[in-house]
C-alpha positions as CSV (number, residue, x, y, z in Angstrom):
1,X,80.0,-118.0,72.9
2,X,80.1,-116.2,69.7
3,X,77.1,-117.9,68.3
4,X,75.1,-116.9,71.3
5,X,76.9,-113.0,71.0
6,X,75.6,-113.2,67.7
7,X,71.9,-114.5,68.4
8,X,71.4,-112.0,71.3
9,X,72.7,-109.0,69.0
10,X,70.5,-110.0,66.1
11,X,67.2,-110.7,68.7
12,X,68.0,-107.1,69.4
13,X,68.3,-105.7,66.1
14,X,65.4,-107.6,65.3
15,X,63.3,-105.6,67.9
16,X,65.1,-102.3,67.2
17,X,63.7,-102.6,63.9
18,X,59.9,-103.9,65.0
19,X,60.1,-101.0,67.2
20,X,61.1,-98.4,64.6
21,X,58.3,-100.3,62.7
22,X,55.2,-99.6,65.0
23,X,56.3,-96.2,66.1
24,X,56.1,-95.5,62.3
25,X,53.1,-97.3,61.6
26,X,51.6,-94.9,64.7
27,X,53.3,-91.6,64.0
28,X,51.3,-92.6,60.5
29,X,47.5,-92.9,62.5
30,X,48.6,-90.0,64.4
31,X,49.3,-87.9,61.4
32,X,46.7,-89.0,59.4
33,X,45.4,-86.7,57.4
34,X,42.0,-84.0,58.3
35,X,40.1,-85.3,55.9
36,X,40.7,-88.8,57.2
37,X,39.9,-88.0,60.4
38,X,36.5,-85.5,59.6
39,X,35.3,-88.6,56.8
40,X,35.2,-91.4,59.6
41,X,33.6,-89.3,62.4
42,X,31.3,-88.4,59.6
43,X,31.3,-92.6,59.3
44,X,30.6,-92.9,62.8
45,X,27.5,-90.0,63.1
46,X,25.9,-91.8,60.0
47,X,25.3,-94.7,62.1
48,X,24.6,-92.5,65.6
49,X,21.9,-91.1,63.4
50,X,20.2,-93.3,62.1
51,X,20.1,-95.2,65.8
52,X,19.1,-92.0,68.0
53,X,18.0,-89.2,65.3
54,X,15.7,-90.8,62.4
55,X,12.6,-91.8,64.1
56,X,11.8,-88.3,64.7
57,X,14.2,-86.3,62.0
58,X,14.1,-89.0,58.8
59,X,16.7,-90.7,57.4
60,X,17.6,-87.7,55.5
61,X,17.2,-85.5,58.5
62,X,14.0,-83.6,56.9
63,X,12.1,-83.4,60.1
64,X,9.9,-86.5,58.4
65,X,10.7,-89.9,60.7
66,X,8.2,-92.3,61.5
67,X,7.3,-90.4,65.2
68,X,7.1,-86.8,63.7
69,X,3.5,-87.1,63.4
70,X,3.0,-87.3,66.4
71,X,4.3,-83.7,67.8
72,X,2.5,-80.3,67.7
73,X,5.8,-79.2,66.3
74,X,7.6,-80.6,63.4
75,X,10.8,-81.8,64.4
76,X,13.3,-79.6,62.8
77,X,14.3,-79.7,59.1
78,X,18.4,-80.6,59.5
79,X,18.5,-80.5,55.7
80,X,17.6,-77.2,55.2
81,X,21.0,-75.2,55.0
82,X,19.1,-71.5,54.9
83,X,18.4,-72.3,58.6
84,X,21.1,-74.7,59.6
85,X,24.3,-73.1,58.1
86,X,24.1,-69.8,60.3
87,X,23.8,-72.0,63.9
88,X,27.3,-72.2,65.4
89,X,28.7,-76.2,66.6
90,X,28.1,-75.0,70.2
91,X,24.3,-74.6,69.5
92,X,24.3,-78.3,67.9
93,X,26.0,-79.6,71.0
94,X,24.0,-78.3,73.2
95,X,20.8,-78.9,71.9
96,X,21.9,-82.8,71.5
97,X,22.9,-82.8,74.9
98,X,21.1,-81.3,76.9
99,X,17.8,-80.8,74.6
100,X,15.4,-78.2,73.2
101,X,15.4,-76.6,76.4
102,X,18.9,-75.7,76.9
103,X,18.3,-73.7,73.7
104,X,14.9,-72.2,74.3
105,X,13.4,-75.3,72.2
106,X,10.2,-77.6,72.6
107,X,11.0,-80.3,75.2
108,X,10.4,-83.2,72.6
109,X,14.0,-82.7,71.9
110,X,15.5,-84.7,74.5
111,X,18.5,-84.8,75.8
112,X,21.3,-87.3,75.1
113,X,23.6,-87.1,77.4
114,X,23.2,-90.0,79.1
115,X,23.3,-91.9,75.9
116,X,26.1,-90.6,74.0
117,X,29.7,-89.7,74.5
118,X,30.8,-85.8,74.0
119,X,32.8,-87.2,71.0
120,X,30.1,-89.3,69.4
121,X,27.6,-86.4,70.0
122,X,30.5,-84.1,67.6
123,X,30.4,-87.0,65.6
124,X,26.7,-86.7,65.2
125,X,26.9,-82.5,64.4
126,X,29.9,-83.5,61.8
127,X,27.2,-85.8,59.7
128,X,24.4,-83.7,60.2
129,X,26.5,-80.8,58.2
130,X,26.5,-82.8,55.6
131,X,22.6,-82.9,55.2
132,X,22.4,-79.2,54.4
133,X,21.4,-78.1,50.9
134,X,22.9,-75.7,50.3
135,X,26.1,-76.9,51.3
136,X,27.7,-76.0,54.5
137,X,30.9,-74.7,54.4
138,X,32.0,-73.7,57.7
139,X,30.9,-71.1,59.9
140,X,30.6,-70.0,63.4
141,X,32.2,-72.9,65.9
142,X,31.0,-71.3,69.2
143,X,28.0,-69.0,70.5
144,X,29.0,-65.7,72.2
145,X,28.3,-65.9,75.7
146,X,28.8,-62.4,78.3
147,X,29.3,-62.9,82.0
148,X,26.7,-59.8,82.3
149,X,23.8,-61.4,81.0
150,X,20.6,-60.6,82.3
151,X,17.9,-63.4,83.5
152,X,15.2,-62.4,81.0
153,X,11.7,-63.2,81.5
154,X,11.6,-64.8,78.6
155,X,14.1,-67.0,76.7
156,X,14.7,-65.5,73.5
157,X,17.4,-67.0,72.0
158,X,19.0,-64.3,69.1
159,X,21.4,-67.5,67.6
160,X,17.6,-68.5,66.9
161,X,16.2,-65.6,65.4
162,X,19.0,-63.9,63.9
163,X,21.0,-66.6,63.1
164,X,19.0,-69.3,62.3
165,X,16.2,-67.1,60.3
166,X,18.1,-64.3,60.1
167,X,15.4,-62.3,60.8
168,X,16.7,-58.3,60.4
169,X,17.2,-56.9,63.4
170,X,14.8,-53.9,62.4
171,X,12.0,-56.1,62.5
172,X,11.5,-56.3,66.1
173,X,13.7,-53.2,66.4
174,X,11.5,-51.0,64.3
175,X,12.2,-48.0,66.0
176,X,15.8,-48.1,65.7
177,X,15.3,-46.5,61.8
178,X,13.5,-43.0,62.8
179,X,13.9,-42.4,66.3
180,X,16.7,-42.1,68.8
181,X,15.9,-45.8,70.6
182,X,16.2,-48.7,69.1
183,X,12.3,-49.6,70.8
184,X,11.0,-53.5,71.6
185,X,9.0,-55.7,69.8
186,X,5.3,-55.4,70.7
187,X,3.8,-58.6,72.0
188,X,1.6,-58.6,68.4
189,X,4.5,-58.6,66.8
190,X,5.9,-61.8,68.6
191,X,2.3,-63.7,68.5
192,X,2.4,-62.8,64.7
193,X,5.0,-65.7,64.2
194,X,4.4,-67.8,68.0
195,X,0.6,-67.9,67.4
196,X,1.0,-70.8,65.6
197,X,5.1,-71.5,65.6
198,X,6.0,-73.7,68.8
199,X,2.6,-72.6,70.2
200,X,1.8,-76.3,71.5
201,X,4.8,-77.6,73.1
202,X,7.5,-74.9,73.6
203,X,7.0,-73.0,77.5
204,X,8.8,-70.1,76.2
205,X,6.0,-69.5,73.7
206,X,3.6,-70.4,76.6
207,X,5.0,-67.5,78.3
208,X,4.5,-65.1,75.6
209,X,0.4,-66.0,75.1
210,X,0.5,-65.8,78.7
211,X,1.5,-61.8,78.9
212,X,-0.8,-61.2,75.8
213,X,-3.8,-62.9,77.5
214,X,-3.3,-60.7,80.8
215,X,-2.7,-57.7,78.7
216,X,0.6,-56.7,80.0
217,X,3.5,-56.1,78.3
218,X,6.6,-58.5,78.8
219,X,9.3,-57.2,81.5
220,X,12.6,-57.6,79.7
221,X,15.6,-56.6,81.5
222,X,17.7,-53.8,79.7
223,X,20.9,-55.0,78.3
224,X,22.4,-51.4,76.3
225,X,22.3,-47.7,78.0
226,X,24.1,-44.9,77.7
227,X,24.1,-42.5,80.7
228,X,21.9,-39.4,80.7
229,X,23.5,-36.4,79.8
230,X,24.6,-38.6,76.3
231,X,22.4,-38.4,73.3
232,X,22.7,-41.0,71.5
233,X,20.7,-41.1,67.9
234,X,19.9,-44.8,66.5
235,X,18.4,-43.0,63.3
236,X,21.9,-41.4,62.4
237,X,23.6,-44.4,62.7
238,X,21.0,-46.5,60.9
239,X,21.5,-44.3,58.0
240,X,25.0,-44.1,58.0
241,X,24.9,-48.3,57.4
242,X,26.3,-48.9,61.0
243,X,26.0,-52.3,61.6
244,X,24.3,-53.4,64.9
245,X,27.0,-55.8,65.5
246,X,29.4,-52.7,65.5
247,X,28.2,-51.6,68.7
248,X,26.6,-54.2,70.1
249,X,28.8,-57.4,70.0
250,X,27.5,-60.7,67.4
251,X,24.2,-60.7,68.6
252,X,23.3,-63.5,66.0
253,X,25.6,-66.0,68.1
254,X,23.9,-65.1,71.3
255,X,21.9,-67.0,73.4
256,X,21.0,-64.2,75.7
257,X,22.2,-61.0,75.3
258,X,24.6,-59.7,77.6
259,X,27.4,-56.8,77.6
260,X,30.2,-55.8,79.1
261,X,30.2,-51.8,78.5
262,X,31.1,-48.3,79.3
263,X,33.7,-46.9,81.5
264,X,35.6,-49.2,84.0
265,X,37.9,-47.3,87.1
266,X,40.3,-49.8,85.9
267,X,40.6,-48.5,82.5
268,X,40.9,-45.3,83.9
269,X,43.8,-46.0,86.3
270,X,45.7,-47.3,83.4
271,X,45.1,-44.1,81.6
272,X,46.2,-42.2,84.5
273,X,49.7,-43.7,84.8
274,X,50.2,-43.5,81.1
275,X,49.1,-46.7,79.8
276,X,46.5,-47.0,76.8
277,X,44.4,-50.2,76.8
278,X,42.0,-50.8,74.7
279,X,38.7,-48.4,74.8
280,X,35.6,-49.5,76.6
281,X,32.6,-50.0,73.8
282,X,29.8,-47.6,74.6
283,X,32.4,-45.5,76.4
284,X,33.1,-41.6,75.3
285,X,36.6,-42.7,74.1
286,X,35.5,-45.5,72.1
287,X,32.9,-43.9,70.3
288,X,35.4,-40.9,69.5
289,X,37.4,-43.1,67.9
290,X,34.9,-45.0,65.9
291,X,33.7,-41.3,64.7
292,X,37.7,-40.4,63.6
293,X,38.1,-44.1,61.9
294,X,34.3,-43.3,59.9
295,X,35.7,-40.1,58.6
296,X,39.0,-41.3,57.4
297,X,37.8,-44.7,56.0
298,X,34.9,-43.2,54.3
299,X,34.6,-39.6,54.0
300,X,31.8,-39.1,56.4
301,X,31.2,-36.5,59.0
302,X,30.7,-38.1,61.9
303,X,30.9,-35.2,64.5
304,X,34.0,-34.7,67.1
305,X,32.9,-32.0,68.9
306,X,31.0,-32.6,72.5
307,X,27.6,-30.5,71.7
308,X,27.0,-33.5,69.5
309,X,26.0,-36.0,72.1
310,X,26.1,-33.6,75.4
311,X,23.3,-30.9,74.7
């Protein structure tokens, strides 16, 4: 009886211990270190890559596979880190899985989600950082998105244009330098890149040589306004380095550009009963205090007084 006490209590210290064993050996994956776990998904989108990605992209992700040849636009350079560096994960994502199109992209970027797993396709973004020269060293994860964006008639991506190419906003926005409205891009200055850029294979482009053969002037939907009786001057702020991100949101992370602005009856109830929430952007009592914070930060002379903007 005491052998078999004895066999029984060392069967279970036996396990005890195999137990302790493989909950350490797993508490070991678990915690393994980020640079483990970011150098085998990197591992893991090598080989995604160079199944899916090369024929059209290259090997090195140049834009130079065996099939790019064959498409009235090259596919894009991945390896170029002036353009890729400033696009945000989401972008990347997207694009892989649901293609060009989700994007504002030519349609020869197909989608992938049929093919590939939401974790592979990550693992397919985390190796194609690596490509970049210069280096990539972390940026933007996610686009900025508002619930009030407009349908526009065209899809003009801004994580595109001022992300990707960062292209200065007073390009297109010429106006916003010497007058009080920030103005719109003329279709001539559009066709001055699209004539030949995405021309043969991207129905947003379409779109645009479309308005500029009929002659008319492309409908966009207007995103920013202040009400009437407000003057507000572009110029002044333009010269006073305002950045256009100040007042209106990180447009380079969005795919179409919505806001959120002004006053809100709920704001306003909170107000009443004593409360302060946060001010409204492009309402009076957010601008007033971006006007106080100017002057104290930097010695400027932003004016308080209400003949300013209501004259």
């Amino acid at each position: 009886m005491r052998w078999r006490r004895w066999a029984a209590g060392s069967v279970a210290l036996g396990a005890l211990v195999i137990g302790v064993w493989l909950l350490a050996g797993r508490s070991r994956v678990l915690a393994a270190p980020e640079s483990d776990r970011s150098d085998r998904a990197v591992q893991a989108g090598r080989a995604l890559f160079a199944t899916h990605c090369a024929t059209c992209h290259g090997e090195g992700g140049r834009g130079d596979g065996a099939s790019a040849a064959g498409f009235a636009t090259r596919p894009a350079d991945l390896a170029d880190g002036r353009l890729m560096n400033g696009l945000p994960d989401e972008f990347l994502v997207s694009v892989i899985t649901h293609g060009g199109p989700a994007q504002g992209l030519a349609p020869t970027m197909p989608p992938f989600d049929r093919m590939l797993s939401a974790e592979q396709i990550a693992q397919v973004v985390a190796f194609v950082r690596t490509l970049a020269r210069p280096e990539y060293r972390g940026g933007p994860i996610q686009l900025a998105r508002s619930a009030r964006a407009p349908q526009q008639p065209i899809f003009f991506n801004h994580a595109i244009h001022a992300g990707s190419f960062q292209i200065p906003c007073q390009y297109c926005h010429a106006d916003a330098r010497r007058s009080e409205y920030a103005g719109m891009p003329s279709l001539e200055r559009c066709l001055g890149c699209h004539k030949i850029i995405g021309a043969g294979d991207n129905p947003e482009i379409a779109k645009i040589q479309a308005f500029a053969s009929r002659g008319a002037p492309i409908p966009w939907v207007r995103v920013f306004k202040v009400p009437e009786f407000t003057f507000f001057p572009h110029k002044a702020h333009i010269g006073a380095a305002i950045e256009c991100q100040r007042c209106h949101g990180p447009i380079e992370r969005m795919p179409v550009v919505g806001a959120d602005t002004g006053p809100a009856l709920r704001n306003d109830l909170a107000r009443l009963i004593g409360l302060k929430p946060p001010q409204r952007p492009l309402s009076m009592g957010w601008c007033v205090d971006c006007h106080r914070s100017e002057n104290e930060a930097h010695g400027t002379h932003a004016p308080l007084d209400c003949i300013a903007c209501h004259h």
